[in-house]
Short mmCIF file of the C-alpha atoms (twelve columns), coordinates in Angstrom:
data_MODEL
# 
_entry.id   MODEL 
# 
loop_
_atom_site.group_PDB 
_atom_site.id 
_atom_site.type_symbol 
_atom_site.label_atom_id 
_atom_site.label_alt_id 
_atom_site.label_comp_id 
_atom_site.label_asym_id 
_atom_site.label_seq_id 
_atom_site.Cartn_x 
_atom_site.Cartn_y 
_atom_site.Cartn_z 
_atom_site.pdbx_PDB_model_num 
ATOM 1   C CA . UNK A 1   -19.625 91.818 23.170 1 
ATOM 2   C CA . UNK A 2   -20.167 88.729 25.081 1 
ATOM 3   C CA . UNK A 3   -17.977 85.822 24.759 1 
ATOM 4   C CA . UNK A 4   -18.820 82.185 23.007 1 
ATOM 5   C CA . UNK A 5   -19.137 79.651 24.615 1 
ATOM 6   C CA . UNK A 6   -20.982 76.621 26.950 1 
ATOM 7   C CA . UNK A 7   -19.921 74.675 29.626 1 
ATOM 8   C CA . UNK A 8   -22.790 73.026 30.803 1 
ATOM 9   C CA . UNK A 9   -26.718 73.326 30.899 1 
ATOM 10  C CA . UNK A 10  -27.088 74.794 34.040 1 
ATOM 11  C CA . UNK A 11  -23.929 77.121 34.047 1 
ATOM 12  C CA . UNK A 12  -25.115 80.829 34.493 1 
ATOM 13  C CA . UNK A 13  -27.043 81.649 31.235 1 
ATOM 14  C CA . UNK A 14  -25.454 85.246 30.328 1 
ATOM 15  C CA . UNK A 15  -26.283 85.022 26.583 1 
ATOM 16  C CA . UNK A 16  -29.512 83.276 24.398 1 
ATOM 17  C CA . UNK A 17  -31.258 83.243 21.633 1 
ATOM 18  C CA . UNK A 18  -34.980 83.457 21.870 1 
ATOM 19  C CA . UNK A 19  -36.954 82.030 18.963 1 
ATOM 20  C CA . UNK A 20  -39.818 83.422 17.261 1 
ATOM 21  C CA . UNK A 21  -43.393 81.678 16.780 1 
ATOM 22  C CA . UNK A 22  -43.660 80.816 12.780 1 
ATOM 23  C CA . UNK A 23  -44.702 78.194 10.962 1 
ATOM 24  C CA . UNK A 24  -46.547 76.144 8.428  1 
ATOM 25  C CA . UNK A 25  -46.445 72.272 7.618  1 
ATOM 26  C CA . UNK A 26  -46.718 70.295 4.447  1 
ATOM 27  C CA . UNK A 27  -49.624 68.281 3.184  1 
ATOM 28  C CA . UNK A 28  -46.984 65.313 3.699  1 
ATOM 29  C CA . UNK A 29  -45.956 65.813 7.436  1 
ATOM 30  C CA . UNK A 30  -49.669 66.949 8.749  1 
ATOM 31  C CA . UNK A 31  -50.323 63.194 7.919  1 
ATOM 32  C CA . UNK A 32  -47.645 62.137 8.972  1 
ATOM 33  C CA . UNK A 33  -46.911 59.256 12.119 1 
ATOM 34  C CA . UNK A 34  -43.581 61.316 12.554 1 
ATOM 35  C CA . UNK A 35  -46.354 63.756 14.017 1 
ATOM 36  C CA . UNK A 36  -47.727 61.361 16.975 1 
ATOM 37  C CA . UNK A 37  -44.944 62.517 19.263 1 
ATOM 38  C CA . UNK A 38  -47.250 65.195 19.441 1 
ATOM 39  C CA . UNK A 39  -50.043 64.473 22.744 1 
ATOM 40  C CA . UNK A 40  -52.153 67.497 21.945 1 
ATOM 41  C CA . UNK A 41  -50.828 68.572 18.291 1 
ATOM 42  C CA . UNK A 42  -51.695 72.273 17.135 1 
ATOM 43  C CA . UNK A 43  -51.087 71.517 13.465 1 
ATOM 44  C CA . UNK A 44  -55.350 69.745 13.695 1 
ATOM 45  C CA . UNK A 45  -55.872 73.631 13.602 1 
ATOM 46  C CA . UNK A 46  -54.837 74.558 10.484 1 
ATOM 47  C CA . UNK A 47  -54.430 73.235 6.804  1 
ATOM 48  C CA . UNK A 48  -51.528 72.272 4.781  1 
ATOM 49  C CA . UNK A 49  -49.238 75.221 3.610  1 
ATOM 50  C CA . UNK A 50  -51.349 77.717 6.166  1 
ATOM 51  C CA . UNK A 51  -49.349 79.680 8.557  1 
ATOM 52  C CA . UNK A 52  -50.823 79.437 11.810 1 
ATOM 53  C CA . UNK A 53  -51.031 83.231 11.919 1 
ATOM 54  C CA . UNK A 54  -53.628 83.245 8.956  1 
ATOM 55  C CA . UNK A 55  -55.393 79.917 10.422 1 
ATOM 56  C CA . UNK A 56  -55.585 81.393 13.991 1 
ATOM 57  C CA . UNK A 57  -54.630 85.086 14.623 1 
ATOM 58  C CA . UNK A 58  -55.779 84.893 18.487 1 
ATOM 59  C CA . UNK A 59  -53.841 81.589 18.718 1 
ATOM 60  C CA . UNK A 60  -50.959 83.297 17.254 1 
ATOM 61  C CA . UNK A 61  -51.393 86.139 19.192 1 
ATOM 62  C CA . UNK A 62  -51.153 84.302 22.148 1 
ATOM 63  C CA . UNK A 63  -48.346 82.268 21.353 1 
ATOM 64  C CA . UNK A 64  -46.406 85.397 20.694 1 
ATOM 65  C CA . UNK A 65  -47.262 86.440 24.490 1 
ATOM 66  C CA . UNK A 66  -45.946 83.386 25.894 1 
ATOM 67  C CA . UNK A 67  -42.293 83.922 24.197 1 
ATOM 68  C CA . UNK A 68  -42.221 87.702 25.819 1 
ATOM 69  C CA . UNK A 69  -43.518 86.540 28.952 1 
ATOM 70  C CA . UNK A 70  -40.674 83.912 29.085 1 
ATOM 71  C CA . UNK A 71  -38.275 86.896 27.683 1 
ATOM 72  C CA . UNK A 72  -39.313 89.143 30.366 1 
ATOM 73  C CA . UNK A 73  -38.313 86.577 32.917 1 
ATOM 74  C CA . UNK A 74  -34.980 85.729 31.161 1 
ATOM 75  C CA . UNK A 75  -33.809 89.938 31.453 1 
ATOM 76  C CA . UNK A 76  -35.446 89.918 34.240 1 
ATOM 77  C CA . UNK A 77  -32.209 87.837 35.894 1 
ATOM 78  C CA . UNK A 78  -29.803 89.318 33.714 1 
ATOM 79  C CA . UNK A 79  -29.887 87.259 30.502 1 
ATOM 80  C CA . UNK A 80  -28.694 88.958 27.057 1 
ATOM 81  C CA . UNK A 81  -31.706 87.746 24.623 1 
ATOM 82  C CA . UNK A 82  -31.045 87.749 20.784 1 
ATOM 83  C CA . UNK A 83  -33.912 87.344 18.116 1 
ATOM 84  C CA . UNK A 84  -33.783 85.436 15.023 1 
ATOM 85  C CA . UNK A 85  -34.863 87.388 12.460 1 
ATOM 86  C CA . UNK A 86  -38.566 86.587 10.903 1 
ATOM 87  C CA . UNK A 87  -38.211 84.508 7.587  1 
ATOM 88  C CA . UNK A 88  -38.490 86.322 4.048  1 
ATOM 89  C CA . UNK A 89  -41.169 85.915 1.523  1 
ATOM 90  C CA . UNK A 90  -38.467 84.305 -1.027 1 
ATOM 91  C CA . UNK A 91  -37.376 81.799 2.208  1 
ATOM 92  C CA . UNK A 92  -41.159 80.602 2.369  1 
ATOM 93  C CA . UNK A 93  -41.812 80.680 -1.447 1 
ATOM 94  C CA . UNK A 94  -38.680 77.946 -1.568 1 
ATOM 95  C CA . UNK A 95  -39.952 75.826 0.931  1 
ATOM 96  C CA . UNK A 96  -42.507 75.282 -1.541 1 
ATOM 97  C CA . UNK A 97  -45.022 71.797 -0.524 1 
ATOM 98  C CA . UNK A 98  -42.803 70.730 2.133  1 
ATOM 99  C CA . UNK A 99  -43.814 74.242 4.895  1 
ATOM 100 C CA . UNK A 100 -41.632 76.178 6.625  1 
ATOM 101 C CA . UNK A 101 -40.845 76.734 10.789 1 
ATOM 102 C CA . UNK A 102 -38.900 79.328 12.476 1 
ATOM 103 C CA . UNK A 103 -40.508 78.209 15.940 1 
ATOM 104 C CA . UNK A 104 -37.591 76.201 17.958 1 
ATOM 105 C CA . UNK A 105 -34.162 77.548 17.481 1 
ATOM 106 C CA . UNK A 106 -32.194 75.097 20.024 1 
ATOM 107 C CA . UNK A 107 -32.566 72.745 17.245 1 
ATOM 108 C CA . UNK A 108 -30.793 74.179 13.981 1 
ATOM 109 C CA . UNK A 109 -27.624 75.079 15.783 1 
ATOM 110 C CA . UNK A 110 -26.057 74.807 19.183 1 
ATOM 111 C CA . UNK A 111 -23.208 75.767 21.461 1 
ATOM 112 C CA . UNK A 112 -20.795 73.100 22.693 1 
ATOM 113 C CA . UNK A 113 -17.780 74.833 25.103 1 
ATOM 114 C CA . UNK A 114 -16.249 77.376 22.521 1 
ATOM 115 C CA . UNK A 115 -17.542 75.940 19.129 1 
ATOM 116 C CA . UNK A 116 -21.097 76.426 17.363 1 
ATOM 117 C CA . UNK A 117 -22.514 74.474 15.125 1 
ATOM 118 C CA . UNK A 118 -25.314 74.318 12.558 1 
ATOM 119 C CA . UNK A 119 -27.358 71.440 12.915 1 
ATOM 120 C CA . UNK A 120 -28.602 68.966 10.157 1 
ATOM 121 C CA . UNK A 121 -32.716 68.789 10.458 1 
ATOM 122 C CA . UNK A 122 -34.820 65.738 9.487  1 
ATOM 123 C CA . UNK A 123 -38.207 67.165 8.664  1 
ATOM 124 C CA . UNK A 124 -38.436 68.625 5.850  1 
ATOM 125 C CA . UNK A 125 -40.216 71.738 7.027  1 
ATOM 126 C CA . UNK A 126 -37.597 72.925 9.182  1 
ATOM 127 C CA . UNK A 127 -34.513 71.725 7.148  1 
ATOM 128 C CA . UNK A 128 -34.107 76.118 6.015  1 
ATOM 129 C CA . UNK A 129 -34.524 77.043 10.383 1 
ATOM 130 C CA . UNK A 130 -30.958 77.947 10.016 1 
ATOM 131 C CA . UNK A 131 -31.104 81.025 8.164  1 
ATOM 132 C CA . UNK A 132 -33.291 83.618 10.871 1 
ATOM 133 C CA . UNK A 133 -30.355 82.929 12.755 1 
ATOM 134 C CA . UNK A 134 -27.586 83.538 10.464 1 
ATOM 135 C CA . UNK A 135 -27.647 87.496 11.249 1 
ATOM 136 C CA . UNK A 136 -26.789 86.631 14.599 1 
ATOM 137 C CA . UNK A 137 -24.159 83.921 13.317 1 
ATOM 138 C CA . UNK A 138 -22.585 86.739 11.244 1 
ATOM 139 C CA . UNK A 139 -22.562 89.114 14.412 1 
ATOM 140 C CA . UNK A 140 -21.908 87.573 17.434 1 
ATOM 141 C CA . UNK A 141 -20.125 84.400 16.242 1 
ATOM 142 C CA . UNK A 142 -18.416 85.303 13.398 1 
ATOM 143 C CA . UNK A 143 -16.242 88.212 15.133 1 
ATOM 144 C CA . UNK A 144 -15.753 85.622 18.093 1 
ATOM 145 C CA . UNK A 145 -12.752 83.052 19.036 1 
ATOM 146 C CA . UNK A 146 -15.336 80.515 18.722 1 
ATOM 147 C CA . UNK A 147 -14.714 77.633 15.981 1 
ATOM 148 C CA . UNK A 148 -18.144 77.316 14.018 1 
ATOM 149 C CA . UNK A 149 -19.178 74.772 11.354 1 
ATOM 150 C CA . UNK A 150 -22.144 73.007 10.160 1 
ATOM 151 C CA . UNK A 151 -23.154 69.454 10.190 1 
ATOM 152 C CA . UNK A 152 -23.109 67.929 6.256  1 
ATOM 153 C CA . UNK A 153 -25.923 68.696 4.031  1 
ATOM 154 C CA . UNK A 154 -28.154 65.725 4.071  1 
ATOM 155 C CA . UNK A 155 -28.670 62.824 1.455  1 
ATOM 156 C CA . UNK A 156 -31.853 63.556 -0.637 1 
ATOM 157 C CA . UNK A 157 -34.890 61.179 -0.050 1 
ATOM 158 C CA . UNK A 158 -37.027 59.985 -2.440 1 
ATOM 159 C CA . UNK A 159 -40.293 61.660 -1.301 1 
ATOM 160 C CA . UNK A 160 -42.230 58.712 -0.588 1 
ATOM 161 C CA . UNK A 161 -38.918 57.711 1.358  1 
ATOM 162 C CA . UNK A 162 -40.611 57.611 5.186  1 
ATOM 163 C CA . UNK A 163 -37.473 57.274 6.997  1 
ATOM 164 C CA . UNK A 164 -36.317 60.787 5.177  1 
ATOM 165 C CA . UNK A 165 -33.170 59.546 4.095  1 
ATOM 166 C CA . UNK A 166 -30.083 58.538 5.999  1 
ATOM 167 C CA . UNK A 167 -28.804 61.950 6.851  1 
ATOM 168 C CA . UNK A 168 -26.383 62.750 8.867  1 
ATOM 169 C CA . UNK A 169 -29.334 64.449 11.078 1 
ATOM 170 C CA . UNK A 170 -28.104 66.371 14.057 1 
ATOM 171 C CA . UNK A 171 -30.535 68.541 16.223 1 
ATOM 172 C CA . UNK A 172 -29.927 70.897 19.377 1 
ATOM 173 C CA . UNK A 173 -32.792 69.191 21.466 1 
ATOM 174 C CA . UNK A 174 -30.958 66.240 21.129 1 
ATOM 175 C CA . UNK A 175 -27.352 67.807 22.574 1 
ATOM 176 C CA . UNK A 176 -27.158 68.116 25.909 1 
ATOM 177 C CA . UNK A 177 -23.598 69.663 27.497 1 
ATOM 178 C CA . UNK A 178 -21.918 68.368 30.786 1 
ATOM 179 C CA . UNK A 179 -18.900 69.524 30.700 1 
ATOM 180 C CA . UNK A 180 -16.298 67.345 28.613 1 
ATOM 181 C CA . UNK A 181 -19.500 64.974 27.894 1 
ATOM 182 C CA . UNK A 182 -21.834 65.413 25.283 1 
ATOM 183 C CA . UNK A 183 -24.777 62.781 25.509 1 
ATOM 184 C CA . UNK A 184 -26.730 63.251 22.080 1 
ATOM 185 C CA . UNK A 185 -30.237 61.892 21.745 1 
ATOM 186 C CA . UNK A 186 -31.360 59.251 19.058 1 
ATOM 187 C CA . UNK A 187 -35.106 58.067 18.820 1 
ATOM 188 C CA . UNK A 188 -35.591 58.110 14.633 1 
ATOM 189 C CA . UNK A 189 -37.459 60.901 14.651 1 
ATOM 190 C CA . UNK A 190 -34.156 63.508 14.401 1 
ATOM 191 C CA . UNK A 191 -31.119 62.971 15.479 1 
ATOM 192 C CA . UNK A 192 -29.081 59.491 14.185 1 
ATOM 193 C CA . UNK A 193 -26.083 57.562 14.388 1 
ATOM 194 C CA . UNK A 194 -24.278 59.655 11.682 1 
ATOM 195 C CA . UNK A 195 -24.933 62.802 13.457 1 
ATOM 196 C CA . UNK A 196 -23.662 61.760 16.476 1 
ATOM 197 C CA . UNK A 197 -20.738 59.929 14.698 1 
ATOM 198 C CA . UNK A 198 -19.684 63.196 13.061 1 
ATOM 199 C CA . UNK A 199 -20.168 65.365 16.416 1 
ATOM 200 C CA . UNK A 200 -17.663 62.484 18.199 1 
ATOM 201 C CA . UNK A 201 -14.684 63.110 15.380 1 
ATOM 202 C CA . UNK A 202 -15.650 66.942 15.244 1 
ATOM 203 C CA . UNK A 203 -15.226 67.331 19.039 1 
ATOM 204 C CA . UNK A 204 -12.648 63.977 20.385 1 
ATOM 205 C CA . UNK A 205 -9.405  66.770 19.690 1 
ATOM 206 C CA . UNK A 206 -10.681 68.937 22.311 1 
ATOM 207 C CA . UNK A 207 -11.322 66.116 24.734 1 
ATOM 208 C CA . UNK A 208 -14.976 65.872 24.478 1 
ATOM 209 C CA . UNK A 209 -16.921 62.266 24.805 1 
ATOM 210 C CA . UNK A 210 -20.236 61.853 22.906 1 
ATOM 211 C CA . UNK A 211 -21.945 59.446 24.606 1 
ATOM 212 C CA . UNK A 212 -25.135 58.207 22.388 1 
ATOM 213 C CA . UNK A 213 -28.819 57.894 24.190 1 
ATOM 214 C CA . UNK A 214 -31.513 55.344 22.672 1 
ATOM 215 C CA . UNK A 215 -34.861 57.033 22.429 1 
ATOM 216 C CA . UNK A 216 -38.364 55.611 22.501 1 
ATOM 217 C CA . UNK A 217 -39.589 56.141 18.721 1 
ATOM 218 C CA . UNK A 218 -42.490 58.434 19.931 1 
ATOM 219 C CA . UNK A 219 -40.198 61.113 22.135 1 
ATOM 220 C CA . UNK A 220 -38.728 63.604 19.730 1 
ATOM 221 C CA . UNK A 221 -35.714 64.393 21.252 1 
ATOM 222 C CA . UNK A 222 -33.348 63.650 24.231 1 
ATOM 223 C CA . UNK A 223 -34.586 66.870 26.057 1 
ATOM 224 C CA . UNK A 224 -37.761 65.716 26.223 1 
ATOM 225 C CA . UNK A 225 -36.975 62.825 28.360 1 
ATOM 226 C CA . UNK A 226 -33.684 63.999 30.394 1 
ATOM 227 C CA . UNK A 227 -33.204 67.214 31.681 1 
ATOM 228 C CA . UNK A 228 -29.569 68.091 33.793 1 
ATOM 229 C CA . UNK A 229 -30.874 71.100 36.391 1 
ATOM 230 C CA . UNK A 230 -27.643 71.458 38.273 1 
ATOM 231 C CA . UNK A 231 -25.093 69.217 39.005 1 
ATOM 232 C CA . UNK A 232 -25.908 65.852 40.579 1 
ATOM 233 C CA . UNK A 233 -29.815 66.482 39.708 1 
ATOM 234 C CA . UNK A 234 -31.862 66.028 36.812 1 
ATOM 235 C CA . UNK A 235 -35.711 65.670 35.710 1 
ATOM 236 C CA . UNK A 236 -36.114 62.619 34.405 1 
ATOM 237 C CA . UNK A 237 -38.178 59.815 32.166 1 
ATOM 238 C CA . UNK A 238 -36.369 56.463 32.874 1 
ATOM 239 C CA . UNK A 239 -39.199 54.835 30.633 1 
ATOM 240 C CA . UNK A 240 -37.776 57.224 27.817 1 
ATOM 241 C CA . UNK A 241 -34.554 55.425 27.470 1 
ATOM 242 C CA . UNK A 242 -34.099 52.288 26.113 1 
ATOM 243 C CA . UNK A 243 -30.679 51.981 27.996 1 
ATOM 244 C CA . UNK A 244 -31.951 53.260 31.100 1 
ATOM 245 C CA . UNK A 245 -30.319 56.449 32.532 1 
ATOM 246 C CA . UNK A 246 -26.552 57.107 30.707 1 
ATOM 247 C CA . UNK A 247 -23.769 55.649 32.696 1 
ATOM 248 C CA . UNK A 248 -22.223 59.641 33.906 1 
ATOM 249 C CA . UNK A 249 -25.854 60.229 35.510 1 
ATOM 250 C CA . UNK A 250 -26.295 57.176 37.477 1 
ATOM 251 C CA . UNK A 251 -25.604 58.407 40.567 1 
ATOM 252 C CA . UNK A 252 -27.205 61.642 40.337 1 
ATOM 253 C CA . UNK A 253 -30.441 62.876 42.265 1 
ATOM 254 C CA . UNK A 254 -33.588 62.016 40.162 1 
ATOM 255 C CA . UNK A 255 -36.965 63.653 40.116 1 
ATOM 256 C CA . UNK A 256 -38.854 61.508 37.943 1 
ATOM 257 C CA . UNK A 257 -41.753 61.902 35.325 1 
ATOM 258 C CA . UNK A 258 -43.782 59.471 33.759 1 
ATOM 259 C CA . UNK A 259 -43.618 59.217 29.956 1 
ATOM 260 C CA . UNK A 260 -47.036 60.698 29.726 1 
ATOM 261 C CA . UNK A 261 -45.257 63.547 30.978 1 
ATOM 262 C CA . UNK A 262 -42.356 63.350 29.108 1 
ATOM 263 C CA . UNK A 263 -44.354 64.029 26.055 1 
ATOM 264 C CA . UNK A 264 -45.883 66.847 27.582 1 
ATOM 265 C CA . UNK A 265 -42.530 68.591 27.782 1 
ATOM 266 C CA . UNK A 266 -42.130 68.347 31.850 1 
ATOM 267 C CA . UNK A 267 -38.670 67.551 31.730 1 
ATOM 268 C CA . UNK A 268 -38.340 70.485 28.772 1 
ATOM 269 C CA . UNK A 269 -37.494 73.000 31.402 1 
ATOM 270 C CA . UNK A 270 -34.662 75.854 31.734 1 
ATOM 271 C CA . UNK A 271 -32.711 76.409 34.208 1 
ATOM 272 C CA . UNK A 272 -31.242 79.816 34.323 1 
ATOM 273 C CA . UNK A 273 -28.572 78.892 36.956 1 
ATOM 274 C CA . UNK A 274 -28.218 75.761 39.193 1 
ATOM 275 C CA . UNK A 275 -30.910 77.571 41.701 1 
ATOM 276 C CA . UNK A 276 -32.935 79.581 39.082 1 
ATOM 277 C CA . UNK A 277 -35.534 77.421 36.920 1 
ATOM 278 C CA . UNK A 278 -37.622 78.180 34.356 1 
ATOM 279 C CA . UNK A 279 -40.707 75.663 34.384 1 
ATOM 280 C CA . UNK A 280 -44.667 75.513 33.115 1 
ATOM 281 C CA . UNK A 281 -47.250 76.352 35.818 1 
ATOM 282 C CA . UNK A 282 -48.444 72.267 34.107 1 
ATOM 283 C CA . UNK A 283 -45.805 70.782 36.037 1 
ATOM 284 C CA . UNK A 284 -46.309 72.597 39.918 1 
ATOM 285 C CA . UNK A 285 -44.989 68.903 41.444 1 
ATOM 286 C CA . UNK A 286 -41.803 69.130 39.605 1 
ATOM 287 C CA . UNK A 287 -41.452 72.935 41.099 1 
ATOM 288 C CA . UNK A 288 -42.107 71.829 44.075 1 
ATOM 289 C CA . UNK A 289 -39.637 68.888 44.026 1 
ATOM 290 C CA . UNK A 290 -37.259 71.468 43.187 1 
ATOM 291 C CA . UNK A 291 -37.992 73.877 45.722 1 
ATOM 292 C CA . UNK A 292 -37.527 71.137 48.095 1 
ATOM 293 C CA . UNK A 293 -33.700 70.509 46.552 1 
ATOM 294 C CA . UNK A 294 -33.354 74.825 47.508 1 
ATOM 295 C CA . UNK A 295 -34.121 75.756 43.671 1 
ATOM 296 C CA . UNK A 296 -36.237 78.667 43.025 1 
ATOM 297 C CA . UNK A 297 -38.869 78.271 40.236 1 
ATOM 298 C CA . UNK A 298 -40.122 80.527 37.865 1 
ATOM 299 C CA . UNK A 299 -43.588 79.806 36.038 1 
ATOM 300 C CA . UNK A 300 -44.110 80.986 32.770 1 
ATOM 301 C CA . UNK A 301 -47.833 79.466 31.147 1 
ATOM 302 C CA . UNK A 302 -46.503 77.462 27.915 1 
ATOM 303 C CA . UNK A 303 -49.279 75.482 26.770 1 
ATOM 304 C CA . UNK A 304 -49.270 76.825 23.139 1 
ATOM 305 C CA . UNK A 305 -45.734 76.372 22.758 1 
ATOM 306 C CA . UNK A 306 -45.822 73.255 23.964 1 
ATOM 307 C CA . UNK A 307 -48.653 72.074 21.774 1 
ATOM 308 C CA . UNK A 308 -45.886 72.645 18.533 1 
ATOM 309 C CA . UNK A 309 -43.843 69.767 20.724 1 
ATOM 310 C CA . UNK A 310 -41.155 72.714 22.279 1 
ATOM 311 C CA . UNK A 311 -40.944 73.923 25.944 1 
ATOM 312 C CA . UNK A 312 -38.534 76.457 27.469 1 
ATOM 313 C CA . UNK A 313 -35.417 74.767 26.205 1 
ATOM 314 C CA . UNK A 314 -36.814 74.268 22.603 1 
ATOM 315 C CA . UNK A 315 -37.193 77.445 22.591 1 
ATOM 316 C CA . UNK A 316 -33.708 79.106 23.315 1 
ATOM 317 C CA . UNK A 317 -30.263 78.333 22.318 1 
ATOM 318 C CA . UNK A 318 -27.455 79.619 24.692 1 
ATOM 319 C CA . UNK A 319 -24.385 81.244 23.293 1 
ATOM 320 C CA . UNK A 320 -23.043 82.056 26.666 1 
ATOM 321 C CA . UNK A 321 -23.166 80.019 29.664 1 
ATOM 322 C CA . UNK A 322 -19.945 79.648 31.837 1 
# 
């Protein structure tokens, strides 16, 4: 069995978990402006409390294709891919008017050096993603040296409460992993201050630094603007961040994006190694910016996925990476 833990987001990927492709939204967040993140949204397809595999089988179908396609790349150099389980009847039947998602697993828990940690969602559709994933939790982490724990139930919100309460909300996308520093995303659309408060007293004993990033209120999470590939070189949208790029990164190597592309997912990315990347046939100039830096780039057609507002990274959740 493979050991627990994550150094960084570019050390060697030996061990992920690959989501699966369900969901269905609420009346409430189809109309929502929490949506407008979104530059081409999927949801217009289909009607509240629809799975998209009623509203659009073919859709579905091909949605499903671009996760194996992506898989079959990962094994392909060497990777260990786990499954969440699919959700259960009774799981939907309790997410009753508010829908249900098992489509993005970096965001309900992630790996931070040796500990694991269940995240704290915002929407309300994906506040239950946890639980396709707690086979593998029982499994893999469970029997491991690892130190897991979950982020504190959020505060209820009134439902006509926009903001969704006060939290704490911590998500994966936002969490990005150099090393000793952990720079956590915070736009108002997931991740917030008492997230990111509670990660920096959960991790300071160990030596970690969480160093908070100010998102634009339309870019969902920190991975969608900032992306580390290796070290000393990241993809990124300076127009993103409110602070401009995080103090650690400043004198890195930049290959830029414009925000336009940002919300597109180009800096959404996953890089397998520091000279193995995983990137959307959308984005050929950021390829080929890598390729020029001695990075090999593998294409894997994403458009679907990317429509729900998740690329490669949204999509997988290392356990392993040293």
């Amino acid at each position: 069995m493979g050991e627990i833990h994550v150094e960084s987001e570019f050390a060697p990927l030996r061990t992920v978990v690959l989501t699966q492709s369900e969901v269905a939204f609420g009346e409430t967040m189809l109309h929502s402006r929490d949506m407008d993140f979104l530059p081409d949204p999927a949801p217009g397809r289909f009607g509240a409390g629809q799975d998209f595999r009623d509203a659009d089988p073919v859709g579905q179908r091909a949605w499903e294709k671009e996760r194996d396609a992506f898989r079959a790349v990962l094994e392909r150099h060497g990777v260990e891919v786990l499954r969440p389980r699919m959700l259960t009847a009774a799981e939907k039947a309790a997410a009753g008017g508010d829908g249900y998602a098992n489509f993005f697993v970096r965001d309900p828990f992630f790996t931070i050096g040796p500990v694991v940690v269940e995240g704290s969602l915002r929407f309300r559709h994906r506040r239950r993603e946890v639980l396709p994933v707690r086979d593998i939790m029982r499994h893999r982490v469970m029997p491991s040296a690892c130190t897991y724990v979950a982020v504190p139930m959020p505060e209820v919100a009134a439902d006509d409460d926009a903001s969704l309460g006060a939290g704490p909300f911590l998500e994966g996308g936002d969490v990005l992993v150099l090393g000793k520093t952990v720079f956590v995303g915070m736009s108002g659309l997931a991740s917030n201050a008492a997230g990111a408060e509670w990660l920096a007293k959960l991790l300071r004993p160990q030596g970690y630094t969480v160093e908070p990033v100010r998102l634009r209120p339309n870019i969902l999470h920190l991975d969608c603007a900032l992306g580390l590939v290796r070290d000393g070189l990241m993809i990124v949208c300076e127009e993103a961040l409110l602070d401009g790029i995080p103090e650690p990164l400043r004198a890195w190597d930049r290959i830029a994006v414009s925000l336009d592309e940002a919300m597109r997912l180009a800096t959404n990315g996953l890089p397998i190694s520091p000279g193995i990347y995983v990137a959307d046939p959308a984005f050929a100039t950021i390829g080929d910016a890598l390729g020029r830096r001695g990075i090999a780039v593998e294409y894997v057609d994403y458009r679907i996925s990317r429509s729900f507002g998740g690329a490669f990274r949204g999509s997988t959740q290392p356990l392993w990476r040293a």
